[in-house]
C-alpha positions, 0 to 999 in steps of 0.5 A: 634057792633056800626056801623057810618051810613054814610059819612056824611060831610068832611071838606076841607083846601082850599088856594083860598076860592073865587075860590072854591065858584065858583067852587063849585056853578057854576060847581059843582051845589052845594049851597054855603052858606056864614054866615059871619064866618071868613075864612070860608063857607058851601056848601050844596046839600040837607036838611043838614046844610052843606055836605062840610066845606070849611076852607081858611087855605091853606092846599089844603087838607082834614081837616076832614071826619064827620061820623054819628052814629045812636044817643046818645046812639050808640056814647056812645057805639062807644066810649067803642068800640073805647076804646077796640080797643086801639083807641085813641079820644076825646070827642068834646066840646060844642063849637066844637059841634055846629061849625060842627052844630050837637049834639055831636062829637068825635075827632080821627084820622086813622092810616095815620093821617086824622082826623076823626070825629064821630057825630051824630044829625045834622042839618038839614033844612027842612024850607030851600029847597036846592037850586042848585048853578046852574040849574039841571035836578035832585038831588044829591044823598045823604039820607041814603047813605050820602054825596058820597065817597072819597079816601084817602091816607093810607100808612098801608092798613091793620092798616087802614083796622082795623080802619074802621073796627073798626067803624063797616065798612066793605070791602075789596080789590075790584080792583087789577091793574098792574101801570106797576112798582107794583099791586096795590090793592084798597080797599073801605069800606062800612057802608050803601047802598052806595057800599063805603064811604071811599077807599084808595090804589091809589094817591098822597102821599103828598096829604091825599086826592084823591077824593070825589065822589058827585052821581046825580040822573040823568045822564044828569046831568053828561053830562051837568057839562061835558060840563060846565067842559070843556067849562071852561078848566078845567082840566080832570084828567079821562074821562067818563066811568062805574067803575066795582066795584060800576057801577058808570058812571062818570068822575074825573076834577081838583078842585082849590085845585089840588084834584080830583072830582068825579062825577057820576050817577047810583052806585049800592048797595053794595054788601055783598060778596067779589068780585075783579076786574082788570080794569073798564068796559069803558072809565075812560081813563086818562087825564091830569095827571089821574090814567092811571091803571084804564082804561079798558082792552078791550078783544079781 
């Protein structure tokens, strides 16, 4: 079976683009990258052309998830393979091809409508370092494991539990968590190290998007863009704490888009058996507006 190898750009709809560039540079760390296109902007974090697209059409949401396949070969073996999945697509223009600056792209979406595409040879710019928007003490973690993760609304876990399958991810449900009115059940999919590229089970159902983690190298680095995240008052929707599933140490803040950022340090491997969790290991207490059924139960 074909298999995507990574989440390897995701592609944003952004009302106040100006906001997002500072953002993204002076909070975030990332490289804003402006190349005089119209209503749009790259932020990069490592070698690639770009890991994030930031597109000023006002939608405050996702426009795409960008996921890799090997090469020439494994994207025309992931079409027959999309095909007997009666998975609809279209291959991208030459045109499209090279706006996402990679060497070829198909177009589709899962099956709550986010638009996903399927690439493979991207740009990359070994004659061009990545240069932090804003000082670190490390590095992003991206390589093989790809951009970081996101959580995405999926009305039908189970049709979107066969779509991801289908691009030779695998998963399953890893955390159970009484809201109070309903349990919930999460469940992340996995396509390389990164212990998940792409969940879904929580959020805000007018919004597709919940999330993109970034993972740094360094825990001082969560630290530091803690402070700088509160020295800015900008607001913390879930406050530091290890996740059980991928023991990720992290925090979530307010984008301008009103979505979530992730970001964290020390996620493990993925795990090749099923295991299920109903809480987090620490803190991840909720504020301003946060997952409050995500928070630990402490024994006693």
């Amino acid at each position: 079976m074909v298999q995507v190898t990574e989440l390897g750009y995701i592609g944003l709809g952004v009302s106040d683009i100006e906001a997002w560039k500072h953002f993204a540079g002076d909070i975030l760390a990332l490289e804003v990258v402006d190349e005089g296109e119209a209503g749009r902007c790259y932020l990069r974090m490592d070698y690639w052309h770009h890991r994030l697209v930031l597109h000023a059409d006002g939608a405050d949401d996702v426009a795409y998830l960008g996921f890799r396949v090997a090469g020439a070969v494994e994207f025309d073996d992931m079409q027959r393979q999309l095909a007997s999945a009666g998975i609809d697509y279209r291959i991208g223009s030459v045109a499209e091809a090279e706006e996402r600056r990679v060497l070829e792209v198909m177009k589709l979406a899962d099956p709550d409508g986010n638009p996903v595409e399927i690439f493979h040879g991207p740009l990359l710019r070994k004659n061009r370092p990545f240069h932090p928007g804003r000082g670190m003490h490390g590095k992003f973690v991206t390589g093989e494991r790809g951009l970081g993760h996101c959580i995405v609304r999926e009305r039908d876990s189970d049709a979107a539990l066969r779509f991801y399958q289908a691009l030779g991810m695998r998963g399953g449900i890893e955390y159970k968590l009484d809201s109070g009115s309903q349990v919930l059940q999460l469940r992340f999919m996995h396509c390389n190290k990164r212990e998940h590229s792409v969940a879904w089970g929580v959020g805000d159902p007018a919004k597709r998007l919940n999330h993109i983690m970034l993972e740094v190298d360094n825990p001082d680095d969560v630290g530091l863009t803690h402070d700088l995240v509160r020295a800015a008052r900008i607001p913390v929707a879930m406050q530091l704490g290890k996740h059980a599933n991928d023991h990720v140490y992290s925090f979530y803040f307010r984008s301008p888009s009103g979505f979530n950022i992730e970001y964290g340090y020390g996620g493990r491997d993925a795990t090749q058996q099923s295991e299920y969790y109903d809480a987090d290991t620490y803190g991840h207490e909720p504020e301003s507006g946060g997952e409050a059924h995500l928070a630990p139960r402490h024994p006693r």
